[in-house]
Structure formats: C-alpha cells, structure tokens
TORKOL-4160 file (C-alpha; in steps of 0.2 Angstrom, whole numbers, padded with zeros to 4 digits, m for minus):
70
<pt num="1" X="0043" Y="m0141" Z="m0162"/>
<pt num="2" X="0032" Y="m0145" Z="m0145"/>
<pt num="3" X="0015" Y="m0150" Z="m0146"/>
<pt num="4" X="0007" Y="m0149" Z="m0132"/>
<pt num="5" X="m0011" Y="m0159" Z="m0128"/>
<pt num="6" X="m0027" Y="m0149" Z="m0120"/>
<pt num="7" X="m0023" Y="m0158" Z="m0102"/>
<pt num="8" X="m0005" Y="m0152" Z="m0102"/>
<pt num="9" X="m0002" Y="m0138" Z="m0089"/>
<pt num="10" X="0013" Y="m0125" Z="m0090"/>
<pt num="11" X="0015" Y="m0118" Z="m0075"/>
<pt num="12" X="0023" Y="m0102" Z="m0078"/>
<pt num="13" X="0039" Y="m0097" Z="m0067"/>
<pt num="14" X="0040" Y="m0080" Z="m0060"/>
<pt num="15" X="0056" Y="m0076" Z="m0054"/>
<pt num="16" X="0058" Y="m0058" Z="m0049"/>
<pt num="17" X="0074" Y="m0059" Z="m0040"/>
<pt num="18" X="0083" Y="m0069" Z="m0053"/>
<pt num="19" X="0088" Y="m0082" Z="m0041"/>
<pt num="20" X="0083" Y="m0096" Z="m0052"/>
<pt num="21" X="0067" Y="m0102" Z="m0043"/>
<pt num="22" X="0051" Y="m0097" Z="m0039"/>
<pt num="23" X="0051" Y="m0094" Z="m0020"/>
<pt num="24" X="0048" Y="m0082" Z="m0005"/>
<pt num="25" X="0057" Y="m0069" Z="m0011"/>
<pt num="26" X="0048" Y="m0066" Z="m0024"/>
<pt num="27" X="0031" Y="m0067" Z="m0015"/>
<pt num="28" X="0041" Y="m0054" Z="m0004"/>
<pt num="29" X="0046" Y="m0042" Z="m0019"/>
<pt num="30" X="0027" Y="m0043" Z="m0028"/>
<pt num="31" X="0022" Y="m0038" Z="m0011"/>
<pt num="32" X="0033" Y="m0024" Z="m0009"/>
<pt num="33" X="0028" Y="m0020" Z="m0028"/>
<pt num="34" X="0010" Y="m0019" Z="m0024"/>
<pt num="35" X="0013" Y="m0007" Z="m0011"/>
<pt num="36" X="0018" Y="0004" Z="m0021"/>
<pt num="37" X="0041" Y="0003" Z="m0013"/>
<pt num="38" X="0052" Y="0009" Z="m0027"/>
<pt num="39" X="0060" Y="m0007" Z="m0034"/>
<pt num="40" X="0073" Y="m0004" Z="m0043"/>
<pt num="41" X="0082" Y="m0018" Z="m0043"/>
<pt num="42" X="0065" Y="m0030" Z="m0046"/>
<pt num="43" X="0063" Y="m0039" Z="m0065"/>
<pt num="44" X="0043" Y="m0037" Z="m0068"/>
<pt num="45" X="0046" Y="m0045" Z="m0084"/>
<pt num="46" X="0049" Y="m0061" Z="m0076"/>
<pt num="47" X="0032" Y="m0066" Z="m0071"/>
<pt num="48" X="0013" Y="m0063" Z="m0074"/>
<pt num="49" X="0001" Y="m0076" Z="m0073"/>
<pt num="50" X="m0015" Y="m0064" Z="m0076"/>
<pt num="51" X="m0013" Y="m0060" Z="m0091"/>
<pt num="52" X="m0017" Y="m0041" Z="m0089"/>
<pt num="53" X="0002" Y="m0036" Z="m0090"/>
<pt num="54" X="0002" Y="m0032" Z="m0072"/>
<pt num="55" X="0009" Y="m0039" Z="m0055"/>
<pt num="56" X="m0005" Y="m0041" Z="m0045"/>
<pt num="57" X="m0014" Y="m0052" Z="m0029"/>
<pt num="58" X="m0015" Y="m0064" Z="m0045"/>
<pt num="59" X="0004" Y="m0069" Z="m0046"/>
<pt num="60" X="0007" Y="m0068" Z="m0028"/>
<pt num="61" X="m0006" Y="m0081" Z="m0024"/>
<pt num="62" X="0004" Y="m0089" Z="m0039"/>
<pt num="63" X="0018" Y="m0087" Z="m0030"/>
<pt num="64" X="0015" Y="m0094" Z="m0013"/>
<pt num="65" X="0005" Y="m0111" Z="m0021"/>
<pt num="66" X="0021" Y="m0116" Z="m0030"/>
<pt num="67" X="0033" Y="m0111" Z="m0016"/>
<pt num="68" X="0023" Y="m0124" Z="m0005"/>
<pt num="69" X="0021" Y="m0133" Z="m0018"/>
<pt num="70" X="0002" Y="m0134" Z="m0022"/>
C-alpha cells in the first residue's frame, strides 16, 4: 500500500499515441481529436486530467506543460 501525504502531486501521464511518454504527439492527436478528425487509431483512455471524462483544452494545456517541462 502507498500512502500519499496532502502535498504529494501525481501528475497524470496522458499518452494517446502509446509511445511511452507524454509529448508532442500527443498534444497533436488531442488537437486533432478536438476538431472533430476520425481518430481511429487514437487511445482516449490514456489521458484525462479534467475529470469530466472528456479530452479537452484542459489536457492539451496538460500536455504541452509537461512536454516542456513545466
């Protein structure tokens, strides 16, 4: 078991092109995803950071902070 104090931060990982890391690509894919391109090939269960269930402006700002790493 892992117990985790009030001032640890998780910083969730959202991965949509299962390459292993968040990066670019995946800022790319979301952005794609948010207008509205068929993305067949995209895993949407691999990162929401909202907590509405949904990809939005939300994860790609997620996305980009970690990439540079903010």
């Amino acid at each position: 078991m892992i117990s985790l104090s009030s001032e640890t931060t998780v910083t969730p990982v959202i991965d949509y092109d299962a390459s292993g890391t968040t990066d670019l690509g995946d800022a790319i894919l979301g952005l794609r995803l948010l207008a509205g391109l068929d993305m067949e090939d995209v895993d949407v269960c691999r990162g929401e950071v909202s907590g509405d269930g949904k990809i939005g402006t939300e994860e790609i700002v997620h996305i980009l902070r970690t990439s540079a790493g903010l």
